[in-house]
N, C-alpha and C positions, 0 to 999 in steps of 0.2 A: 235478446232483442235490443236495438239500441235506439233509445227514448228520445236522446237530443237531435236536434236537423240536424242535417248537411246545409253548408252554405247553397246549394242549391237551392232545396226544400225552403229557407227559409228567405231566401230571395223571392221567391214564387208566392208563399205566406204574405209576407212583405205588399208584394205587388198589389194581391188581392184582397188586403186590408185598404190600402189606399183608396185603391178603385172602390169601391164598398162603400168607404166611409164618408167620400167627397161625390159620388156621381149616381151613388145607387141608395144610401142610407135616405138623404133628401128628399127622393120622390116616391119613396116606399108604402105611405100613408095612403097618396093622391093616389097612388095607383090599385092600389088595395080598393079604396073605396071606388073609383068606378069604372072597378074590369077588366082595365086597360092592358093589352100587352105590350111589354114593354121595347119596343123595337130597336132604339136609337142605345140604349146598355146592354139590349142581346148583343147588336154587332159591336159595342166595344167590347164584350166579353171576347169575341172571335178576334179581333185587333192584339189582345194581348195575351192572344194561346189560350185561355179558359177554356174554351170548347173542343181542346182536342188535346189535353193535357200530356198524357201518357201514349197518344199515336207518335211512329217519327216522324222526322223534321220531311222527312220523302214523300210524307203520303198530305203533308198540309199543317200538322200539330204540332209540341212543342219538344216531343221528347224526351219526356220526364218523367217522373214514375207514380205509383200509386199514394206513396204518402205524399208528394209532394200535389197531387190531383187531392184528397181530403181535409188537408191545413188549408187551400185554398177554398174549397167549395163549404167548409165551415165557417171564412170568414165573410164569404158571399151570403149564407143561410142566416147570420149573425145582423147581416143588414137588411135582407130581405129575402123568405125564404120560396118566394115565388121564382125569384132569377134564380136562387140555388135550385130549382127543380127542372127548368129550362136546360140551367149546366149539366145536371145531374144524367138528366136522360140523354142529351146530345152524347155524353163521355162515355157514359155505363154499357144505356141500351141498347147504341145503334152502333157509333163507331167502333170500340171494343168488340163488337162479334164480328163488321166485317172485315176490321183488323185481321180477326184469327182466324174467317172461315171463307172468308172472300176472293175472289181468283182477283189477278193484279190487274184486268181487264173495270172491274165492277171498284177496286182500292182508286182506281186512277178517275173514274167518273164522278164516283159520288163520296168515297172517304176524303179525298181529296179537299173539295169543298164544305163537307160536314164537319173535317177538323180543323178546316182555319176560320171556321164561324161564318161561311159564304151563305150555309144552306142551312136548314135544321134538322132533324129526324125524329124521327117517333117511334115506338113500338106499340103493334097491336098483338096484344096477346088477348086480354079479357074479353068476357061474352055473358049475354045471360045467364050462361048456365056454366060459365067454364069462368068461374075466380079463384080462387083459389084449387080447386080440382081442374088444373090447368090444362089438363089430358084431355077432359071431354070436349073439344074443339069441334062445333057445328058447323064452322064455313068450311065450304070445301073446294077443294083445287081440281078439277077435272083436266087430262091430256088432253088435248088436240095438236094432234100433231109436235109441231118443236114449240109447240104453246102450252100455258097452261089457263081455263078458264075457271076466276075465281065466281062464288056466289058464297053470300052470307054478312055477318055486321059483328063490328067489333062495339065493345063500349069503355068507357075513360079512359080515354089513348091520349096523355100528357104531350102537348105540341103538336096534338093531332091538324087542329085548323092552319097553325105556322107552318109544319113542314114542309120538306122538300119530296121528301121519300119518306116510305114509314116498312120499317120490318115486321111482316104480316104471316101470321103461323093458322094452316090450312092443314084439313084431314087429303090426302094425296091417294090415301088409303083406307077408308074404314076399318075393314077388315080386322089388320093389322092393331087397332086401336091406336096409344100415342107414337108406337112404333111408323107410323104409317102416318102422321105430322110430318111437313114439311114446311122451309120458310122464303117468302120471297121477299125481295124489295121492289116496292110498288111505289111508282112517281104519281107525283100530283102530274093531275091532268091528262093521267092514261084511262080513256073511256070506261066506263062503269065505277068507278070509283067517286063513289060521292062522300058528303060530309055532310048530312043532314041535321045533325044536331052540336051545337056546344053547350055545354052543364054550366048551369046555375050554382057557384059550390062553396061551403060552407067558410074554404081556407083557400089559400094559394090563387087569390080570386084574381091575382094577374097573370097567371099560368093558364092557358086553357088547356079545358077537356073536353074534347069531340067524340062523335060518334061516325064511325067508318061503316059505310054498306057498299057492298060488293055487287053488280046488278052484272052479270056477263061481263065478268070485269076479265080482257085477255093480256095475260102476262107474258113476255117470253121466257124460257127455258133458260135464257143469260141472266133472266133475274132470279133467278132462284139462287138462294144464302147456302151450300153446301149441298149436298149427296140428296136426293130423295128421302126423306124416312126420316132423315136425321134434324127434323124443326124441334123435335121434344126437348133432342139433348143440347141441342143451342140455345134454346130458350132457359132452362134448368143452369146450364154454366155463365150466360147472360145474367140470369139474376141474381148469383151469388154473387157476382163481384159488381152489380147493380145496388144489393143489401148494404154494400162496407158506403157507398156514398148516399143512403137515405139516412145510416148510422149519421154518418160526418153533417148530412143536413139538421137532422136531431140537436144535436151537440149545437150547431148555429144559432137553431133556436132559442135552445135552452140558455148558451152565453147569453145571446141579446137580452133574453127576461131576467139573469138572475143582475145582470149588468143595472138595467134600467132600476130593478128593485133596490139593489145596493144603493144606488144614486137615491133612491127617492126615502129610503130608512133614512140617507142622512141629512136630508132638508122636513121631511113631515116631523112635526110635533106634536107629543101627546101626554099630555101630564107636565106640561112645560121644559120636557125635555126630546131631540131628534128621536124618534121611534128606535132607529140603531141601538139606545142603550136601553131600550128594553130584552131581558132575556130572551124571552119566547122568538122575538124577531132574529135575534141572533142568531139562534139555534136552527131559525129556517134559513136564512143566509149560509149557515155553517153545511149543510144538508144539501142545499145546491151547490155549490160551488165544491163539493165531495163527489156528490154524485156526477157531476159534469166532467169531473178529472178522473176518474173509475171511468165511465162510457170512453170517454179519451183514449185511454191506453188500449180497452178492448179495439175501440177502430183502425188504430196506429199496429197494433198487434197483427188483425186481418190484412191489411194493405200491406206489412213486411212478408208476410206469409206469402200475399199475391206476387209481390214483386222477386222475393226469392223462387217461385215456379214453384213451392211447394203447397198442399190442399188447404186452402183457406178456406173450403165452403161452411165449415163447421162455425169458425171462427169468426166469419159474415153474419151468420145467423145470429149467435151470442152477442156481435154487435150490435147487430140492427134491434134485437130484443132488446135488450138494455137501454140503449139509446134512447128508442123511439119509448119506452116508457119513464123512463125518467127524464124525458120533454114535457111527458102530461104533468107531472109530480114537478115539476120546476117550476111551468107556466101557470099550475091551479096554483101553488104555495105564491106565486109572484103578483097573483090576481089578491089573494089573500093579505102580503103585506102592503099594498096599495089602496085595500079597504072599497070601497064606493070607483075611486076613481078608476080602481082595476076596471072596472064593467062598462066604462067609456069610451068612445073612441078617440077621445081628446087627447089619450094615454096609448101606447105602444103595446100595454101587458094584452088586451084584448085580442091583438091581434098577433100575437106570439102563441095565447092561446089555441087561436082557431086554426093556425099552420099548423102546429105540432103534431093536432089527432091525425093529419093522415098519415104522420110517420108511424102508426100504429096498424095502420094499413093497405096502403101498395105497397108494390113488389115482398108480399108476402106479410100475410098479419101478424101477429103476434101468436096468438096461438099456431101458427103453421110454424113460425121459428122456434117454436116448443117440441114441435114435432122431429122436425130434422134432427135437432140437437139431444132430442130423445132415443129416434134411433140409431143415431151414431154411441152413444151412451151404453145402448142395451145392443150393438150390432146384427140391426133389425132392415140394414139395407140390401 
């Protein structure tokens, strides 16, 4: 595998440091604290390719490939992991499927505009009863005709309220169980489709999460994402290559805390000397900035994998595991050498904190990334 960028990759790195550090790092706080989405740095994300990283340059995006979509969207997560989730999902969950599964009728309407940053997208996969057992899907798609009528509700659907369209995964089939899923894309503003709710949430509080209900919602048959039957396995290859960019969000985070800590070991005083020379702080400085380079390699590792065409799904999961747990382990140790002021908002660590747990998760918990990674181990698929 080979570690160092391409001048590409790190043109793209480059770019998305800038952007971040001068237009996105500054109002990361204020927006944090009240809610706000952030409208005017989502469309500069779309202005300079962020949002459609890896789509080509024919269908709206930049591209480019999957490492070079994760150096970026870690050093957006680094500033603010709310826009990284924005990027995340536009890149991962929506473009990326209908990249691969989309007729060039459905690439030219809506990938078009979702990867040059025009529109945003969403996925609704989750449900009361369907999170992580993602199979059990309640809403359902009924025929009519060259139509299909959806009924039922989705819940935490990340850009749900912003979107344009949202890829929405319906039983077509009972019967059948997930074989009998199928996925459409459904615009804002096609009748029964409401948004009745947005969540109140502990992290990412400038990203929304909505709640989607389907009332006689009538889809046409052009919107449906591939073959009948075939939403499970769209959904299921959608988020393993969804996993490698919550990974790279992880890592964002984790940089910005172990960053802001370092800065703050070497101005606080304790015994009349910077905290930095104390051992004990060393050794948690040493421990993050370890651990952040290990998740590193595992995300850069999955993203070569994807972009070679060879199975990354394994290797998504061991990221995203890794990652999003030694984001908790960066961000509590960061809270820790900041003492008092960790627990402030007056401080950055607080809020690196509260992003972090969801990378533990959506788009698959931790223990579910135990699982995959289990039965590929013991060849249990």
């Amino acid at each position: 595998m080979r570690i160092e960028l391409s001048d590409e990759q790190r043109m793209i790195r480059d770019l998305a440091r800038e952007f971040a550090e001068k237009e996105v790092m500054p109002i990361a706080a204020q927006l944090d604290r009240e809610g706000r989405f952030p409208h005017e740095t989502v469309r500069r994300m779309g202005e300079l390719g962020l949002m459609g990283i890896f789509i080509p340059d024919r269908h709206g995006g930049s591209g480019a490939d999957t490492v070079s979509y994760v150096v970026a969207l870690e050093e957006v997560a680094r500033a603010c992991a709310s826009h990284a989730a924005v990027m995340s999902v536009n890149n991962s969950l929506v473009c990326d499927p209908l990249l691969k599964y989309g007729t060039e009728e459905q690439k030219e309407r809506l990938l078009v505009p979702l990867a040059s940053g025009k529109g945003l997208g969403c996925f609704a996969l989750t449900e009361p009863q369907a999170g992580s057992d993602a199979s059990n899907q309640n809403t359902t798609a009924v025929r009519d005709g060259n139509h299909y009528v959806l009924r039922g509700r989705k819940l935490f659907v990340t850009n749900g309220r912003e979107a344009a369209v949202a890829l929405v995964f319906a039983q077509t089939d009972r019967a059948k169980g997930h074989r009998g899923i199928s996925a459409f894309l459904v615009e804002k503003g096609t009748p029964g489709f409401l948004v009745p709710k947005v969540e109140d949430k502990l992290g990412l509080r400038a990203s929304d999460t909505a709640e989607f209900l389907f009332d006689e919602c009538r889809v046409s048959e052009a919107h449906r994402l591939g073959k009948e039957g075939e939403g499970f396995k769209i959904a299921m290859a959608t988020l393993d290559g969804g996993r490698i960019g919550i990974a790279a969000q992880a890592i964002g985070i984790a940089q910005g805390a172990y960053e802001a800590s370092l800065n703050y070991a070497k101005e606080r005083k304790s015994f009349d000397v910077p905290i930095a020379q104390h051992q004990m702080v060393q050794w948690m400085l040493a421990d993050m900035a370890t651990q952040i380079e290990a998740a590193r390699l595992l995300v850069l590792r999955a993203a070569t994998l994807k972009d070679r065409g060879e199975p990354y799904g394994v290797a998504a999961a061991m990221a995203k595991l890794y990652a999003s747990e030694m984001a908790m382990r960066v961000t509590t140790d960061g809270i820790q050498v900041h003492g008092g002021y960790g627990y402030i908002k007056d401080y950055p660590m607080e809020r690196f904190f509260r992003d972090a747990k969801i990378t533990q998760i959506y788009e698959g918990t931790s223990q579910i990334q135990k699982l995959v990674i289990a039965r590929h181990l013991l060849d249990l698929r």
